[in-house]
C-alpha positions, -999 to 999 in steps of 0.1 A, spaced: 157 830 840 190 843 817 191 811 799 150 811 795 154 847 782 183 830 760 161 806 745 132 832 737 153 859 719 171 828 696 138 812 690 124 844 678 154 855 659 147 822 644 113 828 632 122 862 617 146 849 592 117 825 578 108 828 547 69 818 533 92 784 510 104 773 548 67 775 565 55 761 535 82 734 537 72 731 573 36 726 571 43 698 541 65 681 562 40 676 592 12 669 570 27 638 553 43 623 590 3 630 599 -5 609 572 19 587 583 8 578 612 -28 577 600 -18 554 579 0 530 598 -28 534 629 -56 525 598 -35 494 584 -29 478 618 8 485 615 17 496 652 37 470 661 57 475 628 63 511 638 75 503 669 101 477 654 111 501 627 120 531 652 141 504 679 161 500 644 165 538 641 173 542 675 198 513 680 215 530 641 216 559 659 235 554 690 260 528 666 267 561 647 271 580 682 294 554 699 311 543 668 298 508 668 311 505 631 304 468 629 267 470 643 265 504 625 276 486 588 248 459 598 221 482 607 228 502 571 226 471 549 193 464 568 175 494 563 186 498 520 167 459 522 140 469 545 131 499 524 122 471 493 104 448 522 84 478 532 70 483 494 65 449 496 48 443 524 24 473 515 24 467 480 -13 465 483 -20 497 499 5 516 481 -13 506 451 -46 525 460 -28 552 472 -11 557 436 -46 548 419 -64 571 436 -44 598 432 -36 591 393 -77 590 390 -81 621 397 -53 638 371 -63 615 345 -103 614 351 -121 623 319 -149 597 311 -173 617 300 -200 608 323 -231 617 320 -253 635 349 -287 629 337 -278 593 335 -265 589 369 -291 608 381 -319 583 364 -294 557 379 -301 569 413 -335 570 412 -340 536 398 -316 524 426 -327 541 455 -365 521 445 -350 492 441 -335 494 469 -368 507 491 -389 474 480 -359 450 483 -354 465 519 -392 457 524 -390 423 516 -357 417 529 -336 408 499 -298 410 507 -282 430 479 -246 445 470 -247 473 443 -217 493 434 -214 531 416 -180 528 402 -165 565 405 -128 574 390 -112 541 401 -122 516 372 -132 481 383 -125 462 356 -109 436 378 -139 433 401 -162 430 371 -144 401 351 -154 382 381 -189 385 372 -211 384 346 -214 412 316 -246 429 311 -244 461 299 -282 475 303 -297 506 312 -307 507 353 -343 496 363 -358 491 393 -373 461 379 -341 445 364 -314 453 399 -347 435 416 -348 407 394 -313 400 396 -309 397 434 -342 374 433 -328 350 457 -333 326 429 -317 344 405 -282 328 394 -265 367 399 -278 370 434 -251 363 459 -225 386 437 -223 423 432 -238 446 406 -218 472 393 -230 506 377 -206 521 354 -215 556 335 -252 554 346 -255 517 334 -258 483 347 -217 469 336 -219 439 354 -236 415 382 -229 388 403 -191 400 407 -169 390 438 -158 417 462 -122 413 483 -130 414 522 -121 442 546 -91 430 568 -105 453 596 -112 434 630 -129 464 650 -162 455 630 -195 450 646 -199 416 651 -235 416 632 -219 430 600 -222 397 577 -205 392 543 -221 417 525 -210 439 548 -175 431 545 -175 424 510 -187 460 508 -163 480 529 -135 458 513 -142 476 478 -149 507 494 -107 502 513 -95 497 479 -111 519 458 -132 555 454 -167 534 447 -201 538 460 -213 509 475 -249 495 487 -262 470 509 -288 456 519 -292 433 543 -311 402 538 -316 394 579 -329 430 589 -333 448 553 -312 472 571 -297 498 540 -264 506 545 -237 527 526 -200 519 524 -174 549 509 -139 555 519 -142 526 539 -165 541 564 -201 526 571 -231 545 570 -262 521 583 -301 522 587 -304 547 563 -341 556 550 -348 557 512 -351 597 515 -315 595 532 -303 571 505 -313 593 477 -301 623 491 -265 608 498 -262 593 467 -270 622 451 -240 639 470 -215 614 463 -219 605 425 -236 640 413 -222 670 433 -235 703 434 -264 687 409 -240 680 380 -216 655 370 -184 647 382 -161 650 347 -131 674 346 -139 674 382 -115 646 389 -79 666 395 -102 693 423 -116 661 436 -82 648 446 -66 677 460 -101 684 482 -101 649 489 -60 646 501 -61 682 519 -91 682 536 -98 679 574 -92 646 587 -119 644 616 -140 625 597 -109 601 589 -104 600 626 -136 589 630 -139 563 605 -132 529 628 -156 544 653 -188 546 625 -182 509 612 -191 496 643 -225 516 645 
């Protein structure tokens, strides 16, 4: 009981002496090994986690039994397994650092009443083409720029119509099987390639468009559309997460939320957007593998 009594009185002589820098410092700390983990857990890194802790473990009993020759070994690994690590997530490391540059250096000028007419035009095309069951891939590009995705493709440049984003994914069109981008409230580009999502807990119904759509929305901040061309099922893909069967009502309404918040546009928006998009609750991040599968 002494030695509980012990611990309580050091514990909370402990506390007293902390200042608002150490909580601070405290609650930074835990958030990034949260990320951490969420990271590894959404890349499919477990396994690598596992191996890279044995290696902790193993350097830290050399160091405590004074292995020197195991402990010299273990060192030189880990200053090489620090570059193989960049390496190996070279690709996610990349978005991370995009993303997050986006939104301190977001300032296109973009212009609401455009997106807004964008929308409309969209969500209508998108209403007949679901009616008739023509599979379609339509992306709102946001702060991450696509210009890679879009030299794929074919330039167009043109303002959004219902009657043009229908014509092009006319199943006889030649731009039909790619992607149609939307840049700054106009048509930038169609029939672009998409990179697919590496994930393996999809449902098993999800076809390329799909994939091809959740792979763009892994890598960057974009909006994307489908529709489906076996069930003209709509579907939404942001942040990697997969919103399906939504009506045209639902459509509007989300796409509304996503490109043109609190009914204006999103310039000098871009740095806020970051910070609420880094710090904020991570339920629905938790929740992400679970709603692809829907």
């Amino acid at each position: 009981m002494d030695v509980f009594n012990s611990m309580i009185q050091r514990s909370a002589d402990y506390i007293l002496t902390m200042t608002i820098g150490d909580i601070v410092d405290i609650l930074v700390v835990a958030f990034l090994i949260y990320r951490a983990i969420w990271f590894i857990r959404r890349t499919n890194s477990v396994n690598l986690a596992k191996g890279i802790f044995l290696v902790l473990i193993v350097w830290a009993l050399s160091e405590l039994f004074g292995l020197s020759l195991i402990n010299f070994i273990i060192r030189k690994l880990v200053n090489l397994g620090i570059i193989a690590l960049v390496i190996l997530f070279q690709p996610e490391l990349r978005r991370v650092l995009e993303r997050v540059g986006s939104g301190f250096t977001s300032s296109r000028g973009e212009n609401s009443s455009e997106v807004d007419s964008a929308v409309v035009h969209v969500v209508l095309a998108c209403g007949d083409m679901s009616e008739s069951k023509t599979g379609a891939l339509i992306i709102f590009e946001r702060n991450v720029l696509l210009n890679e995705i879009m030299s794929t493709g074919t330039v167009v440049n043109a303002d959004v119509t219902a009657e043009l984003i229908k014509n092009i994914f006319f199943n006889k069109a030649p731009l039909h099987d790619g992607a149609l981008v939307i840049r700054e409230g106009r048509i930038a580009a169609a029939g672009c390639v998409l990179p697919l999502t590496k994930s393996t807990n999809l449902s098993k119904d999800l076809g390329m468009r799909h994939r091809a759509g959740i792979g763009l929305s892994e890598q960057s901040d974009a909006v994307v559309i489908i529709v489906s061309e076996e069930t003209g099922a709509i579907s939404v893909a942001v942040d990697g997460m997969l919103k399906r069967h939504l009506s045209a009502g639902t459509l509007e309404r989300l796409l509304r939320s996503l490109l043109i918040p609190n009914g204006e546009g999103t310039t000098g928006k871009g740095f806020w957007n970051a910070v609420k998009s880094f710090f904020k609750g991570n339920k629905d991040e938790e929740d992400k593998s679970d709603k692809k599968t829907v």
